[in-house]
N, C-alpha and C positions, 0 to 999 in steps of 0.2 A: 843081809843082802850085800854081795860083793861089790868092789867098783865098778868092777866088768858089766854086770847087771844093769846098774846104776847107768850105766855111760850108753846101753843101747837102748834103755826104759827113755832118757832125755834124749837119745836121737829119732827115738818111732815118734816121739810127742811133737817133735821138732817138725819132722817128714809129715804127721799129718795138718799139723798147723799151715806146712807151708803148699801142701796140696788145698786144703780149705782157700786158703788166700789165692792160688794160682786159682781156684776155679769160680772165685766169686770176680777176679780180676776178668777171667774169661768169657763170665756172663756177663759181665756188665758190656763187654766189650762188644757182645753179640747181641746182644741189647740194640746200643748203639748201632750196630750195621743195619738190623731189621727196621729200627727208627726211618733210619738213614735212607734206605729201599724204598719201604711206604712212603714216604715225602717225596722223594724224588717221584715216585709215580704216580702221585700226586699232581706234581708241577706239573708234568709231560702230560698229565689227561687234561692239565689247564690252558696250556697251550694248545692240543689236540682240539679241546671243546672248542677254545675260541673260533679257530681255524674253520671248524665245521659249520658253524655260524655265520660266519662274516663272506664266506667263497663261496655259501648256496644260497639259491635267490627261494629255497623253499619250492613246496610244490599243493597246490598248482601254480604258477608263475602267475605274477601282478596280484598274488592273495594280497596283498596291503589295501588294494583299490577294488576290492570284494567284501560279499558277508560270507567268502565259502568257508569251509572246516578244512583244517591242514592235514595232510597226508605227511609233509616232509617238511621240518622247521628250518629255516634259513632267512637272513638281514639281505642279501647281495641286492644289488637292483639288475632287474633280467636284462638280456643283452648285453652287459658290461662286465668288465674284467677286473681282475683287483678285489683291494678294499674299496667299494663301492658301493655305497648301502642305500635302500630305497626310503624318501621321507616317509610311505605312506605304510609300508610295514612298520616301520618302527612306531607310526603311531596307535596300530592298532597292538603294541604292546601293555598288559596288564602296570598299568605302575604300582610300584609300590611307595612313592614319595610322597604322595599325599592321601587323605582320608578320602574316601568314596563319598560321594554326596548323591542322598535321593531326591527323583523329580518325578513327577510331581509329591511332597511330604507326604509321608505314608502309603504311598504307592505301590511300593515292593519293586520300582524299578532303580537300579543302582547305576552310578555313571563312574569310573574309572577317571582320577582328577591330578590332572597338572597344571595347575591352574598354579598364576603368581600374584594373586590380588585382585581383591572383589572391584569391578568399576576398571579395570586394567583389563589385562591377559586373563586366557581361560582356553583349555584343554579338556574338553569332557567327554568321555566317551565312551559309549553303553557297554558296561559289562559283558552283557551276552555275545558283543561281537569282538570282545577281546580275547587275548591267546592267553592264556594264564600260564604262571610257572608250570603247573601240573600238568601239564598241556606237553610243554614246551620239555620239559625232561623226559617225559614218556616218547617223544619223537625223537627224540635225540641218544637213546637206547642208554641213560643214566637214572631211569628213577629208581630208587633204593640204593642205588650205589654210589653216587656224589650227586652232591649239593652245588649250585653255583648262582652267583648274581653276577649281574651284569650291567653296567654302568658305559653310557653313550653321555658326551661333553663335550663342548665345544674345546677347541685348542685354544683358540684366541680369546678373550674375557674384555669383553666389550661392555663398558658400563657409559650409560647417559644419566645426567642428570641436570638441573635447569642452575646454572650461575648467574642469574638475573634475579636483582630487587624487586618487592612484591610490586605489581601494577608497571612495572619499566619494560624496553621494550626486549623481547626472550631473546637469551644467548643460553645453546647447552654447553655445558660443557663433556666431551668425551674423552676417557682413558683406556687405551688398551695396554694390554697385559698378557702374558704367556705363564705358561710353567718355570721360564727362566728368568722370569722376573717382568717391566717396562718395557715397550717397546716404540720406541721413536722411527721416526720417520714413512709412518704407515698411514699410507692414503684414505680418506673418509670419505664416504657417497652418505650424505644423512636425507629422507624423506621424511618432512613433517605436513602433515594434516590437522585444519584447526577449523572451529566449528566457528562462526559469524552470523549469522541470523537465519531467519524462517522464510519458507517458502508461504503462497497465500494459501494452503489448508494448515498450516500449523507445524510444518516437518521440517527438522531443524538444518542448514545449509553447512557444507564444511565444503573447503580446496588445499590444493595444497601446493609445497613448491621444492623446490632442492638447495645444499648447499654443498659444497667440496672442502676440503679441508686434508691439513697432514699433521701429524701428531707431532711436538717438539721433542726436545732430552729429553724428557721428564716421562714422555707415554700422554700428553695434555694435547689436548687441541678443545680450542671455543669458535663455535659456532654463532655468528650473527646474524638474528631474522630481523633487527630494526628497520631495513626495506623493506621487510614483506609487511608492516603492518599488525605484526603479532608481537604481544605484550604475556609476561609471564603468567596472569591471574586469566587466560582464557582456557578454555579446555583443547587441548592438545596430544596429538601422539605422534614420536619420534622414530622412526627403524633408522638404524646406522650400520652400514657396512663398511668393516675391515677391508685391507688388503696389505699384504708385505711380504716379499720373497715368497709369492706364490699360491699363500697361505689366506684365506679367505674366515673371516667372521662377520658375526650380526649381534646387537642389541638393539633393546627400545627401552623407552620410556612414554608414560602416560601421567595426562594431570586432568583434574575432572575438577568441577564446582559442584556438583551434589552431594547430597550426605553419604555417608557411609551406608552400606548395606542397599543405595538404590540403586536403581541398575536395570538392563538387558543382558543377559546370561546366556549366550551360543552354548547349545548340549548338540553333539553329532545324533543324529538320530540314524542314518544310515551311510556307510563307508561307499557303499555298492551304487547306491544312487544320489551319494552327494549333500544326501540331504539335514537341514541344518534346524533345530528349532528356536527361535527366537523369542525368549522367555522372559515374564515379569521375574524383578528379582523377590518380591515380595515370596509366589510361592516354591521359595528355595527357605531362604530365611526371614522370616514372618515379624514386621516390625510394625510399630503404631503408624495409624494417618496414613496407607497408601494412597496411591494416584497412579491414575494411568499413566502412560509415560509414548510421546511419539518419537519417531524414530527414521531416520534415513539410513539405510544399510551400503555398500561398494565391495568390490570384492577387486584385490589388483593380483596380476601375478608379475613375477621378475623376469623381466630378458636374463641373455647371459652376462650383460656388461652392466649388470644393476639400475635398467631402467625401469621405470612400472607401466605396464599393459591396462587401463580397467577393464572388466570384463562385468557385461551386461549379467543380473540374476533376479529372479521374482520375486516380487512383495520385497522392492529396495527401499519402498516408502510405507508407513503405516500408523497402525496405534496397538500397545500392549497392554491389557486390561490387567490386573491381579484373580485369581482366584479359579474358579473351574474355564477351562480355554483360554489360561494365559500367556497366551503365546502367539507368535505366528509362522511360518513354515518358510522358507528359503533353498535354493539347489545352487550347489555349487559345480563347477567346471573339476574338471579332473585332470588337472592341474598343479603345482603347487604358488600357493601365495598367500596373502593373508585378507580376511576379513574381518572390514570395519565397520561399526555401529555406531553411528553416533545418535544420541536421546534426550532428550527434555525434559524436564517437570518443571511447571511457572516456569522461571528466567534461569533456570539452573540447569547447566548440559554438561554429561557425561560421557565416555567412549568406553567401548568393550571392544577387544581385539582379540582374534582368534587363528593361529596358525595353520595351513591348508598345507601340511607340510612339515614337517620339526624343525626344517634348517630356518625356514624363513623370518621365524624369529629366535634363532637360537637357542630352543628347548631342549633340557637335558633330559635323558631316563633315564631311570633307574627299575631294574629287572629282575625279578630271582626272588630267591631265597635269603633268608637271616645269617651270616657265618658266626656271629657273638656265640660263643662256646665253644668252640671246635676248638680242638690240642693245636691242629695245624691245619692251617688254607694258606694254599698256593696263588699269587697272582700273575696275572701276564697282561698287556695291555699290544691294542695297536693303533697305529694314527692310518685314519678311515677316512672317505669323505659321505658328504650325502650331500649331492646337487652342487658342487666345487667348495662347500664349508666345508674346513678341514675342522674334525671331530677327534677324539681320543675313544678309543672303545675300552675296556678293562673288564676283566673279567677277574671273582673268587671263587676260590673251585677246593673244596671240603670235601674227604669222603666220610660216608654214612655207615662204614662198617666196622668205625672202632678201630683201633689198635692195636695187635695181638702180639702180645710181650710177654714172654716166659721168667718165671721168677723162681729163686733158690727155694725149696723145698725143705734143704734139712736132712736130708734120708738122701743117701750115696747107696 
């Protein structure tokens, strides 16, 4: 074999080695763009989704404060412009933050639960009049093709809790907080309600009173009830409103003298007519020795300047037996506020609290779909209000049709 030979055998080897490298250089590279494209159209359907979400009030308008079936899914609250989002739609959203609980046990009827603690807060609300994800992506012209959850939060992170000695007389303490850390100097409206003794059929008495307050450096502010005659060891519930450049929040706190798992347990029974069941806790979760349990019920709603309104409702007084009818029936105003229960067994009283409304005790949701697995989800978030809380909306948003990436073969 000649050198000449030789010299053009090492340069075709050379030429194809360097075409193989240039063209695996160029898929990878094309790779990358097609990644690149799907993601980004990705993002854009996750802002698009949000967007269609939060500017339609859905259809038929005021569905939140109905049992009707949705034509057209939308957050907006009607009449209004903006991110403005309706308390009572978003309550009739499926959560997925907590487990479902059934009521009556073995009943086959399922309640949809945000609920924060047995004897505290509680959000229940009947499956069948909720919107489900599946629901809600087939109105929205994405089922089969993206995935998305959705996540509604307060802005502001209003926490209470009791910095008073056991049996001394109650100071709460409250901190607020943001996304960008403490927040000082932010005004506090707190309403406490505290239960004192029985009326002459046996039902137990509560009142309540206010206090004002503004958060120091630190995001702290303590609240003193030592005038009003309330001591940490009595049973008690707290709403506290935020305020600061503009920016509006709520927390509560609740403290109960009964055991654990007793209780009156608000399940919505109907969106449409308001109406509320007012249940032994016994049959939720079934514990030795029940007792009946009485009970005084109030229902308040908020002015615009954080005052409370009460508003008259049926059967505010009563007795809740355990077992087959235990329960009693309530209707609420179509409104937003919050209802309180407070209840008895022997000398021991407890409160259950229920939002007539999401903002008005600052209830999160959480919406959607699972994204745990997906290559890539996009998020986008917006700051919203519902009823002047300012709220964070956020959306993730996955599509369902894979990937489609082309790979070296081998064969030119």
């Amino acid at each position: 074999m000649t050198g000449h030979t030789i010299d053009h055998l090492v340069a075709t080897i050379a030429f194809i080695g360097a075409m193989f490298l240039f063209i695996g250089l160029f898929t990878q590279s094309l790779q990358a763009a097609v990644l690149y494209q799907q993601n980004r159209h990705v993002a854009l359907k996750a802002s698009d989704l949000l967007d269609n979400i939060l500017l339609s009030p859905g259809y038929p308008y005021h569905w939140g404060e109905t049992n009707t079936t949705l034509s057209c899914f939308g957050l907006q609250q009607p009449e209004s412009r903006g991110y403005t989002l309706s308390p009572f739609a978003l309550m009739r959203l499926m959560s997925i933050s907590g487990e479902p609980v059934e009521y009556p046990v073995d009943s086959g009827i399922w309640y949809s639960n945000v609920s924060w603690g047995l004897g505290g807060g509680h959000l229940l609300m009947p499956v069948s009049g909720c919107v489900d994800y599946a629901t809600a992506s087939r109105l929205l012209g994405v089922n089969g093709s993206y995935g998305f959850q959705l996540s509604i939060t307060q802005t502001l992170n209003v926490l209470v809790s009791n910095a008073s000695e056991e049996d001394a007389p109650l100071k709460l303490k409250v901190n607020v907080g943001g996304s960008g850390g403490i927040l000082s100097g932010a005004s506090l409206t707190c309403h406490l309600f505290w239960a004192y003794g029985l009326d002459p059929d046996g039902h137990p008495l509560f009142k309540s009173t206010v206090k004002n307050g503004v958060t120091d450096h630190a995001g702290n502010a303590v609240l003193d009830f030592s005038e009003d005659g309330v001591d940490s060891s009595k049973t008690y519930f707290a709403v506290v409103n935020a305020r600061l450049g503009g920016l509006y929040g709520t927390g509560c706190f609740t403290h109960t003298t009964t055991e654990r798992w007793v209780g009156i347990i608000p399940f919505i029974e109907s969106f449409e007519e308001g109406t509320v069941l007012l249940t032994h806790s016994w049959n939720v979760h079934e514990f030795p020795n029940p007792r009946a349990l009485f009970y005084t019920a109030a229902f308040y709603a908020f002015t615009e300047d954080w005052d409370i309104v009460q508003i008259p409702i049926e059967n505010s007084t009563g007795k809740v037996n355990y077992g087959a009818l235990g329960f009693n029936r309530t209707r609420l105003p179509q409104r937003p506020g919050v209802l309180i229960v407070v209840y008895r067994t022997g000398n021991n009283y407890g409160m259950s609290v229920m939002p007539w409304g999401i903002y008005t005790l600052g209830v999160s949701i959480l919406f959607g779909g699972n994204p745990a697995g997906n290559v890539w989800v996009a998020t986008d978030l917006r700051q919203v209000t519902v009823s002047e809380v300012a709220y964070q909306a956020k959306i993730a948003c996955w599509s369902l049709q894979g990937y489609q990436t082309s790979k070296p073969s081998g064969r030119w």
